[in-house]
N, C-alpha and C positions, 0 to 999 in steps of 0.2 A: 198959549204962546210962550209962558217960562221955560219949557223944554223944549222947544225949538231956539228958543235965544240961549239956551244954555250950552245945546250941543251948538249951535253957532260958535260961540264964545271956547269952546273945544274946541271945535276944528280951525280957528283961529288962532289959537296958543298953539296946537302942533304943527301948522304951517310954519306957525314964526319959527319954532325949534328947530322942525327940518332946518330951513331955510339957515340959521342959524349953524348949523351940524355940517351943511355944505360948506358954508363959508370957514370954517375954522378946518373943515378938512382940507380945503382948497388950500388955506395960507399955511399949512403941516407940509404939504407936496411943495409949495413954490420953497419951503427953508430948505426941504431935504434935496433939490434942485438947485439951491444955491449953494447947499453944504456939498455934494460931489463937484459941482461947478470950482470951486477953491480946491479940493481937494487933486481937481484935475490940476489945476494952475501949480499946485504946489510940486508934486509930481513932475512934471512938465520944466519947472526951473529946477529940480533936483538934478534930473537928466541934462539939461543943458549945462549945471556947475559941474556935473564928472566928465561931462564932454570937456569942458574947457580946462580942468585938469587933467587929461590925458595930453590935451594939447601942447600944453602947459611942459608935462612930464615928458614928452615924445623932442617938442624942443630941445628939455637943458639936455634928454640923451645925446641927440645928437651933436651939438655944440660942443658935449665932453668928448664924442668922439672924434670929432675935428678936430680938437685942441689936442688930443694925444695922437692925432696922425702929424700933426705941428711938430712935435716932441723928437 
């Protein structure tokens, strides 16, 4: 019975590891998933601050040229 309880007592420590080996690969995917997740976010407000400065700059253009048809 000692080597029946011993590989028992194996194939119970390399379940637990497996087991173990999933779960830390699982929680690797969910960081690199939230790491592009920010990274889109960032992207995404990057593009929206140059839109709102062209907006910005397409404005005072125009307004200078108003003011020189004023003139």
């Amino acid at each position: 019975m000692g080597f029946i309880d011993n590989a028992k007592d194996a194939a119970e420590a390399t379940g637990k590891k497996i087991g173990e080996v999933l779960d830390d690969t699982k929680e690797r995917i969910s960081d690199r998933v939230d790491e592009a997740k920010a990274d889109a976010e960032v992207k995404r407000a990057e593009s929206d601050v140059k839109k709102a400065e062209a907006e910005r700059d397409a404005t005072k253009a125009k307004n200078e040229y108003k003011e020189d048809l004023r003139d």
